[in-house]
C-alpha positions in Angstrom: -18.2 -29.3 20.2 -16.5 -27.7 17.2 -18.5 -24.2 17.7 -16.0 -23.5 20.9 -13.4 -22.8 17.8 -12.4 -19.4 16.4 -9.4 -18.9 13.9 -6.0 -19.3 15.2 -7.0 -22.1 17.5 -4.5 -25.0 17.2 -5.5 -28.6 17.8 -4.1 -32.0 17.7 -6.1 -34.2 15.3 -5.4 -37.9 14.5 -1.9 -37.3 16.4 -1.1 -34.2 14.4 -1.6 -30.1 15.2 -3.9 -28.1 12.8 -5.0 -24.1 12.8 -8.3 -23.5 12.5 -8.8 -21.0 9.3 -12.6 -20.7 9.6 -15.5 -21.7 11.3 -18.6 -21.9 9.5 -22.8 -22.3 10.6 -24.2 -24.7 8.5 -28.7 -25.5 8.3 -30.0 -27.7 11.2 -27.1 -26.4 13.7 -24.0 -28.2 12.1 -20.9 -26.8 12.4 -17.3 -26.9 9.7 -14.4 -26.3 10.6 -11.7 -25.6 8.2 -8.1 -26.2 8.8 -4.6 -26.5 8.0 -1.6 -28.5 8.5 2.0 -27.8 9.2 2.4 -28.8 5.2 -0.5 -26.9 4.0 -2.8 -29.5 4.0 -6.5 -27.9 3.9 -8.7 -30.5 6.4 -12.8 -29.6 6.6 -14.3 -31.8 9.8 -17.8 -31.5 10.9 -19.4 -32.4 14.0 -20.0 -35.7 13.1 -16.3 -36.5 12.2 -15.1 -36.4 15.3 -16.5 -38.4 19.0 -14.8 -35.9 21.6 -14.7 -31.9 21.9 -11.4 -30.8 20.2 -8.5 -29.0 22.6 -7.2 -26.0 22.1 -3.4 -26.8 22.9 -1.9 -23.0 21.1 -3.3 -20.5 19.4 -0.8 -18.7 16.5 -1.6 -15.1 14.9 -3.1 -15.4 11.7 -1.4 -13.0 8.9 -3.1 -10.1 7.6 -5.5 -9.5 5.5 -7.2 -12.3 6.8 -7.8 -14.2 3.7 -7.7 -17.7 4.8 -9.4 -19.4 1.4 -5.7 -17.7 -0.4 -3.0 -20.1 -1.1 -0.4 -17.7 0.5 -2.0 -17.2 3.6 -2.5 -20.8 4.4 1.3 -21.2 3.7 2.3 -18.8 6.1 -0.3 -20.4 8.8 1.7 -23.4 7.9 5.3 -21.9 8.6 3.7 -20.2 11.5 2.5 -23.7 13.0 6.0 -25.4 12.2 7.5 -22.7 14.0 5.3 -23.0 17.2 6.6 -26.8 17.5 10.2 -25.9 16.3 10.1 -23.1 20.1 8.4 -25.4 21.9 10.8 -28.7 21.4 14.1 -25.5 21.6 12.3 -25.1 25.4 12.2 -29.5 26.0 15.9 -29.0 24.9 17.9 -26.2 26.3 21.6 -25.9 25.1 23.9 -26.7 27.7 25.8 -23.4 28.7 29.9 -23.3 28.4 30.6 -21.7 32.1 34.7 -21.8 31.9 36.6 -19.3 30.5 37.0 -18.2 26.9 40.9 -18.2 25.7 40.4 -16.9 21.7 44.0 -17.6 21.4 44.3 -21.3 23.0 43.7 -24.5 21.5 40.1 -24.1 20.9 39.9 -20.5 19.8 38.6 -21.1 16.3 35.3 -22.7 18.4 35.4 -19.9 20.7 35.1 -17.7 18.1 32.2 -19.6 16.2 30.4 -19.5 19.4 30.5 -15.9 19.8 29.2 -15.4 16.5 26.6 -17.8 17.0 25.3 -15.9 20.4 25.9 -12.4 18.3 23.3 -13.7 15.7 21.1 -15.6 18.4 21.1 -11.9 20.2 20.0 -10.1 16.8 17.3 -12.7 16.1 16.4 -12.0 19.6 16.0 -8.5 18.7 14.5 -9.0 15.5 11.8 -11.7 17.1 10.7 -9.0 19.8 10.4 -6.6 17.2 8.0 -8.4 15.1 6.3 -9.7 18.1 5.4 -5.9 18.7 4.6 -5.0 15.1 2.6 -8.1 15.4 1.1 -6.9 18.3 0.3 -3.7 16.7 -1.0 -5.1 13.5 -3.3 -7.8 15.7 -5.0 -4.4 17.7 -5.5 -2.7 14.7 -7.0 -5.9 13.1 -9.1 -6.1 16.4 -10.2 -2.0 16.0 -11.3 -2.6 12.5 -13.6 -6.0 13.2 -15.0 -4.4 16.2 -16.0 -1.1 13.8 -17.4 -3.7 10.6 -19.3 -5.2 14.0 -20.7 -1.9 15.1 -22.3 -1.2 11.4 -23.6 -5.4 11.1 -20.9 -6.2 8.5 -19.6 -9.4 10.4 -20.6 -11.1 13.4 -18.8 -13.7 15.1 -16.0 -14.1 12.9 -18.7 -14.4 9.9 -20.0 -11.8 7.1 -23.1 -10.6 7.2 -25.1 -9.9 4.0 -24.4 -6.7 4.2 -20.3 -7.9 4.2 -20.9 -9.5 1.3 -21.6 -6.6 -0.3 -19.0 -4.6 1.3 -16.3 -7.0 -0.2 -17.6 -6.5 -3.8 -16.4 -2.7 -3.1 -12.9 -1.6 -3.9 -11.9 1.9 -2.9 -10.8 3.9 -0.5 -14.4 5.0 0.9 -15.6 1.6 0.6 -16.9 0.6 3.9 -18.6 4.6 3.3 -19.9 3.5 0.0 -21.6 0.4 1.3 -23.3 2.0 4.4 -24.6 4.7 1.8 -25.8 1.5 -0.5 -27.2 -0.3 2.7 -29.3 2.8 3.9 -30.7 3.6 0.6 -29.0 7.4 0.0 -27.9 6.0 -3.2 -31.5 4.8 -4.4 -34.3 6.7 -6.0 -32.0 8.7 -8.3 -31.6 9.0 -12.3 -28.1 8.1 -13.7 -26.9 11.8 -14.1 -28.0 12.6 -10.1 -26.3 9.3 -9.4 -23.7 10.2 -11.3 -23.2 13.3 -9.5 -23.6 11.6 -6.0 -21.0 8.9 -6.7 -18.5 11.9 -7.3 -18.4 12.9 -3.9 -16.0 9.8 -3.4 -13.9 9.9 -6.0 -12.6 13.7 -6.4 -10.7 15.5 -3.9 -10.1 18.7 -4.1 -6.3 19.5 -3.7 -6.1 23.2 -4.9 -4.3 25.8 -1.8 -7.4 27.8 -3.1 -11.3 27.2 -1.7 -13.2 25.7 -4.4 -16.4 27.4 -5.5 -19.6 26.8 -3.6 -21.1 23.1 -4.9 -24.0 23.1 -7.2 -27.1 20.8 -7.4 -30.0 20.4 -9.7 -32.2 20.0 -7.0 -33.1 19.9 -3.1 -33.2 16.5 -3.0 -30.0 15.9 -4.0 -28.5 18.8 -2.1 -30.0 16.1 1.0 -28.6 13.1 -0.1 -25.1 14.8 0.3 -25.6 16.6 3.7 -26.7 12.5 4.4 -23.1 11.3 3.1 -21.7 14.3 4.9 -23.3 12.9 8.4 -22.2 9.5 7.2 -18.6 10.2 7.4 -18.8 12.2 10.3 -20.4 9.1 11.3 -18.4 6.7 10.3 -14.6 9.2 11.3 -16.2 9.1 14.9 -16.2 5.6 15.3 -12.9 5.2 14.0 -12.2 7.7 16.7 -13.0 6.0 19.8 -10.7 3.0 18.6 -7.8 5.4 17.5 -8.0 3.9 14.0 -6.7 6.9 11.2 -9.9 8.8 10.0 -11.3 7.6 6.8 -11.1 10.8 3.8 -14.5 12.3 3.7 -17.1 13.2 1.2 -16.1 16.4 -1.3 -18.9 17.8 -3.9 -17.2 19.9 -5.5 -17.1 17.7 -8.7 -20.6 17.4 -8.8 -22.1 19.3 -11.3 -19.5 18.6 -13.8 -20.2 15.0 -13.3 -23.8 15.6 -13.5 -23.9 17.6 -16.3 -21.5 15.0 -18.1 -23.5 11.9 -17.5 -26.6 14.3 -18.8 -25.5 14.8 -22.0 -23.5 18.3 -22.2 -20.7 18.8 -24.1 -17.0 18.9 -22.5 -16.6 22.7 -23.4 -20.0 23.0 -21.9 -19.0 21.3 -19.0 -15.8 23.3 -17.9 -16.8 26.1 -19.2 -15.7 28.6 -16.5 -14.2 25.8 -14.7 -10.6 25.1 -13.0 -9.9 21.7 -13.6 -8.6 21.3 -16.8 -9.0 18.4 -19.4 -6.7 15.9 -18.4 -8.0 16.2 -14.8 -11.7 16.1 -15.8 -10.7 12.6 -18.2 -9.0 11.3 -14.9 -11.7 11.9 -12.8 -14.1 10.8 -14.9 -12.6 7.3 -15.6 -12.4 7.1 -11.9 -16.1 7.9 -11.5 -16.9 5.2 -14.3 -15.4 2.4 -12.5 -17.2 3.5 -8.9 -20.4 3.4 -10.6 -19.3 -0.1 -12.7 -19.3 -1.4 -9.0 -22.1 0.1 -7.1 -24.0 -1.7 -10.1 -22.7 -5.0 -9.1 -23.0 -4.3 -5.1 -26.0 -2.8 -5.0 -28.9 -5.2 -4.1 -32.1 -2.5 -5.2 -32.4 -3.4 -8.9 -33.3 0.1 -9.8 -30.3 1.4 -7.8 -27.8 -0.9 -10.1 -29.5 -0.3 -13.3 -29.2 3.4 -12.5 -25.6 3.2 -11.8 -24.8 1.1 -14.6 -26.3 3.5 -17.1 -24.8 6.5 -15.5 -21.4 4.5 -16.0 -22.2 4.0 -19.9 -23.3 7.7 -20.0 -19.6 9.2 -18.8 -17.7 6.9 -20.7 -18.0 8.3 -24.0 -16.5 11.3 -26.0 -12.3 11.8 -25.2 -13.0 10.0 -21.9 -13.9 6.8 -23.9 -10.8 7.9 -26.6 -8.4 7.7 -23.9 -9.5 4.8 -22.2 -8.9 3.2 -26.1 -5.8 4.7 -26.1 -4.7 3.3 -22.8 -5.8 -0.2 -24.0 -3.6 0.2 -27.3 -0.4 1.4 -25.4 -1.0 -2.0 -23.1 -1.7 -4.0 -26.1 1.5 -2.7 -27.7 4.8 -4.8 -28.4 7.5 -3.9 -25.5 4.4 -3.3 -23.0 4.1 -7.1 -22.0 5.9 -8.1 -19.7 4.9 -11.8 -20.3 7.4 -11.6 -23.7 11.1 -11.1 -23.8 12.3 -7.8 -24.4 13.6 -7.5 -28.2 17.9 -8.2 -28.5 19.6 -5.1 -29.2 
């Protein structure tokens, strides 16, 4: 009875309406339903709560991201759902029109005058409404473009995350629905922490310079693989997001590998940019940036070896003046004026 439900749906139970926030597949067949009320009430039935299949009486357009288990978003599926009844008794009760003539300057001007104001405003709401209804519109396709993409790579089905979602939402950056196909078809597995190290850089620098950088260097064939693999990944993954129209994830750029690689190996920093453009402060940037990537494909990653590798790669970059600034950093935070918690000092 209660499987019929998706999010959205609006129902009456026990004499009041509810949204459904999520629908989940429990052992032996059994269904929950999560909902919420017009005050925010959170109500969980199952199928044996209830003697009769549910009706779906409205259905309302649940905010994005779709994070129903936030605070926030169940308050807005709240206002949405008091809104739906406040239109819905407005139609029961239409406003009865003034057909005579409007004299501004007679007797009842002054209400004349209120009543323009009020059908000036009731026009620009008008306007306003239609205008978010569109944007809605626009937000709810794109929403739709996106699912039907995590669907096409087995990241949710049916509303629900897959195992391979879960590991997707452990991710966050840019490339991360990249980053966890790479994970899930193993191009990240099989590697020491410096060729790992190297390979996790193709997500997080981007070359920017007007000039071409200099032709991409790795230690070995194997690894030259593993990023023509990434390479067909995003091609991949940017021809997908073609067919729906949805804006083309940034590729993959190895043009910081070797100086990641030879960082995480042990080489020293003049060493490492030793005939190199990017200067100092870049290099510190991108490494910290590299450091937390790695930090999270060691929690997402479900091969043991693969995690371990990334977490020791992470360790290895995070030392010499990329470790001193990241100190530094922490200091500045730490330091009186910086919190914004505390008052500022009187003059």
């Amino acid at each position: 009875m209660l499987s019929r439900l998706k999010p959205g749906d609006v129902i009456a139970l026990a004499g009041e309406r509810a949204v459904v926030l999520s629908v989940a597949y429990r052992r032996a067949g059994s269904v929950r339903v999560r909902l919420v009320d017009q005050d925010a009430g959170l109500i969980t039935i199952g199928s044996t709560d209830i003697e009769e299949a549910p009706v779906v009486i409205a259905t309302v357009e649940l905010p994005m991201p779709f994070t129903p288990n936030n605070a926030t978003f169940q308050r807005d599926v709240a206002d949405q759902l008091r809104r739906l009844r406040a239109r819905k008794v407005a139609a029961r009760e239409p406003r009865e029109q003034i057909t005579r003539p409007r004299d501004n300057r007679g007797p009842h001007g002054k209400q004349f005058q209120i009543l323009d104001q009020i059908e000036r405003t009731e026009r620009e709401i008008a306007d306003i409404t239609n205008r978010v209804r569109s944007q809605s519109e626009s937000l709810a396709k794109r929403f739709d473009d996106i699912l039907w993409l995590l669907s096409q790579w087995g990241y949710v089905n049916d509303w629900h995350l897959t195992d391979r979602g879960q590991q997707l939402v452990r991710i966050f950056h840019e490339c991360d629905l990249l980053i966890a196909e790479a994970l899930a078809r193993g191009i990240f597995d099989g590697l020491d922490p410096a060729s790992l190290a190297g390979l996790a850089s193709c997500f997080t620098y981007e070359h920017r310079s007007p000039n071409p950088p200099n032709p991409p260097w790795f230690p070995s064939q194997v690894l030259r693989e593993r990023v023509e693999q990434l390479t067909a990944l995003a091609d991949e993954l940017n021809a997908l997001e073609g067919a729906r129209r949805i804006p083309p994830s940034r590729g993959v750029d190895p043009t910081f590998f070797a100086l990641a690689h030879a960082w995480a190996a042990g080489n020293t920093l003049e060493t490492v940019l030793d005939d190199e453009e990017v200067s100092g402060g870049d290099f510190v940037r991108n490494i910290r940036q590299l450091v937390d990537l790695l930090r999270q494909i060691g929690q997402a990653s479900t091969e043991p070896a693969t995690a371990e590798s990334a977490r020791r790669a992470a360790d290895a970059i995070q030392r010499g003046v990329v470790l001193a600034s990241s100190v530094v950093d922490a200091s500045a935070d730490k330091a009186p004026g910086n919190d914004p918690t505390q008052p500022a000092p009187a003059p």
